[in-house]
C-alpha positions as CSV (number, residue, x, y, z in Angstrom):
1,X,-92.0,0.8,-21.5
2,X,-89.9,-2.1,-21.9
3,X,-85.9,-1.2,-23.1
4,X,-83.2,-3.9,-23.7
5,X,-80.4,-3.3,-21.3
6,X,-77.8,-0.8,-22.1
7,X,-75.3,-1.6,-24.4
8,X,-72.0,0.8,-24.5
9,X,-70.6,3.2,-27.2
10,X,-67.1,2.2,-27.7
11,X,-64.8,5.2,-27.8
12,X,-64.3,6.8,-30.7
13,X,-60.8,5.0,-32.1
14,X,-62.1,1.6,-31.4
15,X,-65.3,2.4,-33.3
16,X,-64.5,0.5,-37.2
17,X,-65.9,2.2,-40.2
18,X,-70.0,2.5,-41.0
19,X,-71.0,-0.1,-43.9
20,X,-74.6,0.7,-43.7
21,X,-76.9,0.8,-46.7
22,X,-79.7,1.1,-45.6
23,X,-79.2,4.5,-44.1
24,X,-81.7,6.8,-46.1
25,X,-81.2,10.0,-44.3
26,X,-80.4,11.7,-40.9
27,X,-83.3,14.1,-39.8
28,X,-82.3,17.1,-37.8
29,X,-85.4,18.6,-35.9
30,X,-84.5,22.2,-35.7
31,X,-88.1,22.9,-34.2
32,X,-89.1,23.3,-30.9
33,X,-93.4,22.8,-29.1
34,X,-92.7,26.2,-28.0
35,X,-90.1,29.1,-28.6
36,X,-88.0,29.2,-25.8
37,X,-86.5,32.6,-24.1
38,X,-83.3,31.8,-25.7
39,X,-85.0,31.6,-29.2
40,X,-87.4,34.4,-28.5
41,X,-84.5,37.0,-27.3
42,X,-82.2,36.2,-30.1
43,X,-84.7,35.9,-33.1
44,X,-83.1,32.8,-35.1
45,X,-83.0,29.1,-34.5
46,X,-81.0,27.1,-32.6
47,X,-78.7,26.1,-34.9
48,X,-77.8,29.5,-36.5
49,X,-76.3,30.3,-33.0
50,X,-72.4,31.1,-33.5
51,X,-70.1,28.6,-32.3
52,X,-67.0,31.0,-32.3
53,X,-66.7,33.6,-35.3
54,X,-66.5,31.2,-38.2
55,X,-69.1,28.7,-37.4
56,X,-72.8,28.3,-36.9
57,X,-74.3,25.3,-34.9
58,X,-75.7,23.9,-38.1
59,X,-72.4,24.0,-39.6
60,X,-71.0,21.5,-36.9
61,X,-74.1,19.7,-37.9
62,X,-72.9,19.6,-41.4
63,X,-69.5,18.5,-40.8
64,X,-70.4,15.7,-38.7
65,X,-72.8,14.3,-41.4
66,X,-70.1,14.6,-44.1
67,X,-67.4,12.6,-41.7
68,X,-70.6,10.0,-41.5
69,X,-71.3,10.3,-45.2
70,X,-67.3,8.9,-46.3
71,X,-68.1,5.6,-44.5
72,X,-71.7,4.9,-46.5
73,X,-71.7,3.6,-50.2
74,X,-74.2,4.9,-52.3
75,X,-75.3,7.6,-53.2
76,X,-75.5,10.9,-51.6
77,X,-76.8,11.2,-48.0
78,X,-79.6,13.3,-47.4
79,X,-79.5,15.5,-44.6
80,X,-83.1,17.3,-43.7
81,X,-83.5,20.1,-41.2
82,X,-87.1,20.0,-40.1
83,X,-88.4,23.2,-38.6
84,X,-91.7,24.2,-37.6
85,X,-94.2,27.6,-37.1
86,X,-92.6,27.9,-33.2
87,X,-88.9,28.5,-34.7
88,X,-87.3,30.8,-37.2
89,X,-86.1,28.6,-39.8
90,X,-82.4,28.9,-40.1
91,X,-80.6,31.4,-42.9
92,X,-79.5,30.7,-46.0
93,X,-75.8,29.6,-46.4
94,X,-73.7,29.1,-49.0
95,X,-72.5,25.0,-47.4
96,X,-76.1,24.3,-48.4
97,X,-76.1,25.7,-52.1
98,X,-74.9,23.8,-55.4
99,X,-74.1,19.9,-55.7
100,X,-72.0,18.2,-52.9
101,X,-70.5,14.6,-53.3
102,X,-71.6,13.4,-50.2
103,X,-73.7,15.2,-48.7
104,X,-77.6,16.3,-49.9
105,X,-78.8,19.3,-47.2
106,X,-82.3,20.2,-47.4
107,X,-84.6,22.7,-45.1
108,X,-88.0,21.6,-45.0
109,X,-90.7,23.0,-43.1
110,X,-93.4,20.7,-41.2
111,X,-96.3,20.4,-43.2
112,X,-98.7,19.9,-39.9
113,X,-99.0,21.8,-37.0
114,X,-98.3,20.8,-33.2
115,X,-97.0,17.4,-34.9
116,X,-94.6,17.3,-32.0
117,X,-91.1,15.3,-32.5
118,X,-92.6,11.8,-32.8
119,X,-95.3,12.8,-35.1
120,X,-92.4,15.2,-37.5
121,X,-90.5,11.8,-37.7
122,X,-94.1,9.8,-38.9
123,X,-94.2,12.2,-41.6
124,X,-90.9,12.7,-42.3
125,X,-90.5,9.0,-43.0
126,X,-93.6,8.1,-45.3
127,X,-91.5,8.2,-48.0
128,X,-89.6,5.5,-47.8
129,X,-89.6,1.8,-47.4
130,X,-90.2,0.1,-44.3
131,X,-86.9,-1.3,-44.0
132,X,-85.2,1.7,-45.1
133,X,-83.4,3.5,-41.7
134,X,-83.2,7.0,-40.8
135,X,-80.9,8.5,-38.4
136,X,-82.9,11.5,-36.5
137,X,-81.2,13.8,-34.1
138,X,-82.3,16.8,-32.3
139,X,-80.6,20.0,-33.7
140,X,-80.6,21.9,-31.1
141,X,-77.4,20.2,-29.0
142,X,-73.7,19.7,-29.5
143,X,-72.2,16.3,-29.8
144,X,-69.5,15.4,-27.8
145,X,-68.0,12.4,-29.7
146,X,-68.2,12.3,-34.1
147,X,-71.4,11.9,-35.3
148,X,-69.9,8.3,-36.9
149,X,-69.3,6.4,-33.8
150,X,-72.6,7.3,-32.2
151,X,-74.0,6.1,-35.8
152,X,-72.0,2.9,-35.9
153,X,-73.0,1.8,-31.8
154,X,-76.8,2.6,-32.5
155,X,-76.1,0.7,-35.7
156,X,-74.6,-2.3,-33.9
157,X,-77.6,-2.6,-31.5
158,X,-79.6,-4.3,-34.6
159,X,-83.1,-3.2,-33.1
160,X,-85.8,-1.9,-34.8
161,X,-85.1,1.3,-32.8
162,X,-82.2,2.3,-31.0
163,X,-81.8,5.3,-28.8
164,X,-78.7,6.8,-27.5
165,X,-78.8,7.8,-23.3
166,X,-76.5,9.2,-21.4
167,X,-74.2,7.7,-18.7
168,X,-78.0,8.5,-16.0
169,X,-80.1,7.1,-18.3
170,X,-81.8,10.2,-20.1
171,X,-82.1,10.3,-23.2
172,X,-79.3,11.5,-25.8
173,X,-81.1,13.2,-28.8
174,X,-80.3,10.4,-31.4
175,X,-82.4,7.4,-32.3
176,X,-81.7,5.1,-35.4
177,X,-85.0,3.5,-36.3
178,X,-86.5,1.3,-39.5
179,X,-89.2,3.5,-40.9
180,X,-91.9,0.4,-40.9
181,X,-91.6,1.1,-37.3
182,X,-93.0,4.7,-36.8
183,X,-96.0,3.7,-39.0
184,X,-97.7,2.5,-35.8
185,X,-97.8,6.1,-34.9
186,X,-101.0,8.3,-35.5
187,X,-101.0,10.4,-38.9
188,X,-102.8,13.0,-36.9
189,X,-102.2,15.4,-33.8
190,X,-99.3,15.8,-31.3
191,X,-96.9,12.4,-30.9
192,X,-93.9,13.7,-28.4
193,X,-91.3,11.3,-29.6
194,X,-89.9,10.1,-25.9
195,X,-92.9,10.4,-24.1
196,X,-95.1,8.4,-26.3
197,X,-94.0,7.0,-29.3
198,X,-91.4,5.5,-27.9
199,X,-93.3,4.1,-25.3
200,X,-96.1,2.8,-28.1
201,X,-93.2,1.0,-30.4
202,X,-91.6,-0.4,-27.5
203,X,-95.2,-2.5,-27.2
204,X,-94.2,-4.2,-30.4
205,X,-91.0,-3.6,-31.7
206,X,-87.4,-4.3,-30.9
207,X,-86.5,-0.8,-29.0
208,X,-82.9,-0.8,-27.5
209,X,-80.8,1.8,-24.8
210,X,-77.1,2.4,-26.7
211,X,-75.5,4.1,-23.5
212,X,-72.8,6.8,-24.5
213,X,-70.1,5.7,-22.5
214,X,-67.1,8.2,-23.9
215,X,-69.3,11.5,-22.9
216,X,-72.5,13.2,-23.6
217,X,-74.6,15.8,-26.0
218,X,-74.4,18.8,-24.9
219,X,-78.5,20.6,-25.2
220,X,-78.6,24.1,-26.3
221,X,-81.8,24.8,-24.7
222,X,-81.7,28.1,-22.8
223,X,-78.9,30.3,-22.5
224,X,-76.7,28.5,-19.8
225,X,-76.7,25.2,-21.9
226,X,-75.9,27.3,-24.9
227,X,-72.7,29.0,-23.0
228,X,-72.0,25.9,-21.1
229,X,-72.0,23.9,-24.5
230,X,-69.4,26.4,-25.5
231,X,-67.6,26.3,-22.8
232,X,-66.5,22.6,-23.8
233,X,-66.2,23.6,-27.4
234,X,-63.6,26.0,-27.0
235,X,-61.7,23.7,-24.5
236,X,-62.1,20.5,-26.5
237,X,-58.2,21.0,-28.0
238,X,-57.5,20.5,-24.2
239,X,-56.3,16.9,-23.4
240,X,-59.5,17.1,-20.4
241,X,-62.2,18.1,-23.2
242,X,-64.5,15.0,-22.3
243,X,-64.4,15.5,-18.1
244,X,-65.0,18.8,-19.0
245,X,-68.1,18.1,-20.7
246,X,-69.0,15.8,-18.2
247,X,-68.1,18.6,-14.9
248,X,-69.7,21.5,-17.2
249,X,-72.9,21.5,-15.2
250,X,-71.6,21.5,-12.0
251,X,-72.3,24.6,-10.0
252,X,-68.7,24.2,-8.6
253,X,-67.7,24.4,-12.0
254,X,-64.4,27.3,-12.6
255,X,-65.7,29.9,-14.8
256,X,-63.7,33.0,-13.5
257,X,-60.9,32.9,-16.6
258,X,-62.1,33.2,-19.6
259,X,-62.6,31.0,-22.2
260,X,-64.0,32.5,-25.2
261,X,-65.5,35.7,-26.6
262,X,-67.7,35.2,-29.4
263,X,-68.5,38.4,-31.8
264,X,-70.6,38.8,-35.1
265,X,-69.4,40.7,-38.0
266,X,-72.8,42.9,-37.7
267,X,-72.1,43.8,-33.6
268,X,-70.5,46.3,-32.4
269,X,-68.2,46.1,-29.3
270,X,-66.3,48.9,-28.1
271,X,-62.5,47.4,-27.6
272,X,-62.2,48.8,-23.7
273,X,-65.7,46.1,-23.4
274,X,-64.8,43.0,-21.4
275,X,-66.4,40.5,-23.1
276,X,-66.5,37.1,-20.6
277,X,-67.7,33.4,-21.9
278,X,-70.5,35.3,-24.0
279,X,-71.4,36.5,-27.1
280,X,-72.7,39.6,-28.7
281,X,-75.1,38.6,-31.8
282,X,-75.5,41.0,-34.9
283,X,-77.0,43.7,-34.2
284,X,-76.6,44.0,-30.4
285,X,-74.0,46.5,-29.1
286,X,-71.5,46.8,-26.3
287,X,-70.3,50.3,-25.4
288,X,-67.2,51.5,-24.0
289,X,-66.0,50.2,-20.4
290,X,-68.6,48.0,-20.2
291,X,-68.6,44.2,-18.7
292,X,-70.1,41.4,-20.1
293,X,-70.2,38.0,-18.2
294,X,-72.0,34.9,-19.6
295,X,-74.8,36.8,-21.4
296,X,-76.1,36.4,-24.8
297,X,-76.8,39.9,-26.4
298,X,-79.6,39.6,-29.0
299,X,-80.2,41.8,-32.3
300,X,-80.9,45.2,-31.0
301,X,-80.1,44.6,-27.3
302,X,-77.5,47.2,-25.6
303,X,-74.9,47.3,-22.3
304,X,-74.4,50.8,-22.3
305,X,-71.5,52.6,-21.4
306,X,-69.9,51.4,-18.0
307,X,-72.3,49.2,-17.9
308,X,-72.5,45.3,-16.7
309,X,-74.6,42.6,-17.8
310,X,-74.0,39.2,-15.6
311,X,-76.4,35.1,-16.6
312,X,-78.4,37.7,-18.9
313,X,-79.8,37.8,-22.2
314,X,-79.8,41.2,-23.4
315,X,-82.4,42.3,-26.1
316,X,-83.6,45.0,-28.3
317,X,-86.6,45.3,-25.3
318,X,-86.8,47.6,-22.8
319,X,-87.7,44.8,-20.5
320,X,-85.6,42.5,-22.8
321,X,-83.0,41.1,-20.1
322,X,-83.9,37.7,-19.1
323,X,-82.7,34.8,-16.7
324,X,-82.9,32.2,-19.3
């Protein structure tokens, strides 16, 4: 696979304003090959996992397309969340209903099955023109930096595809591509996206590493990205938000104070509960004197009384506590 050398994501107040026009739409894939144990012992998507008590992932989602939206003229951007049979397609909200100025949100389910990433993007891009662009991102992850001055660097790059990578060289979950591009890629069957089309388009296109020198994505894949990703969201006020990010994984990472406490409406939590860097979904419960330390709870999923739950998830299953 042949890759132009790195080019660097300016930090974000050195990054000028988007101008784009050819920007048709940003595609979110919200679905996964197969449901993970996060996914399975929660029962919801990805991005309908609570970022603190007011906010869903998708919500961030939304808010970072909007701040993208201001910069484009035109008309409004379209913003499609892709899921598929192997996730639960995520719940209706009221940011998504009625007219918005800017912003056009749609959820759309893939029409094929086991279409994989690559093959999603094919379809999702049939529509349009081949020199139209489309911005595509995977839902499932929490961007560091705005949504804008990851746009504007992969938008600088002038390649027929350009992918974001982090500061090692893996890849960062956004690609900017012209839609004549993916037409090389079969109609039919499983395309993975980084393991073969981009390989394939690289063969004949202009495909080009943007490397995200401010910070990272943060995945939310299994339970400890999910808590680790966060983690950095509840720090990010703190003037060390970005090494944070960076230092998140370590395993000599400080966790012992904690950071945040998230809580659904629909959950119930006994106030003598101690609840540490996790959260208690709706419809999971918490009783009295009980201990709760970097575990997801999950809709029907129970510390009982006294209890203690420690790197679990916690579901509705007798058998429901998991390592994930």
């Amino acid at each position: 696979m042949q890759l132009q050398a790195p080019q660097k994501v300016a930090p974000a107040s050195d990054a000028p304003a988007t101008t784009s026009a050819s920007l048709r739409a940003i595609i979110l894939l919200a679905g996964t090959p197969r449901a993970s144990a996060l996914v399975a012992g929660v029962q919801r998507s990805p991005v309908d996992l609570p970022l603190d008590n007011q906010r869903l992932l998708l919500d961030l989602w939304i808010e970072h397309c909007r701040q993208l939206a201001r910069h484009l003229p035109g008309s409004p951007l379209h913003v499609r969340v892709l899921v598929n049979a192997n996730t639960p397609a995520p719940r209706p909200r009221d940011l998504l209903a009625g007219d918005q100025p800017d912003l056009h949100v749609t959820i759309e389910h893939e029409t094929a099955s086991f279409r994989g990433s690559g093959g999603a993007v094919r379809d999702a891009a049939q529509h349009y023109d081949d020199n139209d662009r489309i911005l595509v991102a995977s839902a499932g992850q929490v961007l560091v930096q705005p949504l804008a001055t990851l746009f504007h660097a992969l938008e600088q790059s002038s390649a027929d595809v350009a992918v974001l990578a982090h500061r090692d060289g893996t890849p960062g979950g956004l690609t900017y591509l012209r839609c004549g591009c993916v037409r090389d890629l079969a109609p039919r069957g499983f395309v993975d996206l980084k393991e073969q089309a981009l390989p394939r388009l690289a063969r004949r296109h202009d495909v080009r590493v943007v490397q995200d020198a401010g910070g990272t994505v943060l995945p939310v894949r299994t339970r400890a990205d999910y808590l680790a990703a966060l983690r950095w969201y509840h720090r990010q006020s703190d003037a060390h938000a970005a090494a944070d990010a960076i230092k998140i994984e370590s395993p000599f990472a400080e966790d012992w104070q904690r950071t945040f406490a998230v809580v659904e409406p629909d959950a119930v939590v006994d106030p003598t509960a101690w609840i540490h860097d996790s959260v208690v979904l709706a419809g999971g419960r918490v009783e009295a004197g009980a201990s709760v330390v970097r575990c997801v709870i999950g809709p029907g999923g129970r510390v009982a009384r006294r209890g203690r739950a420690v790197d679990e998830i916690v579901t509705a299953d007798t058998n429901g506590r998991h390592r994930g």
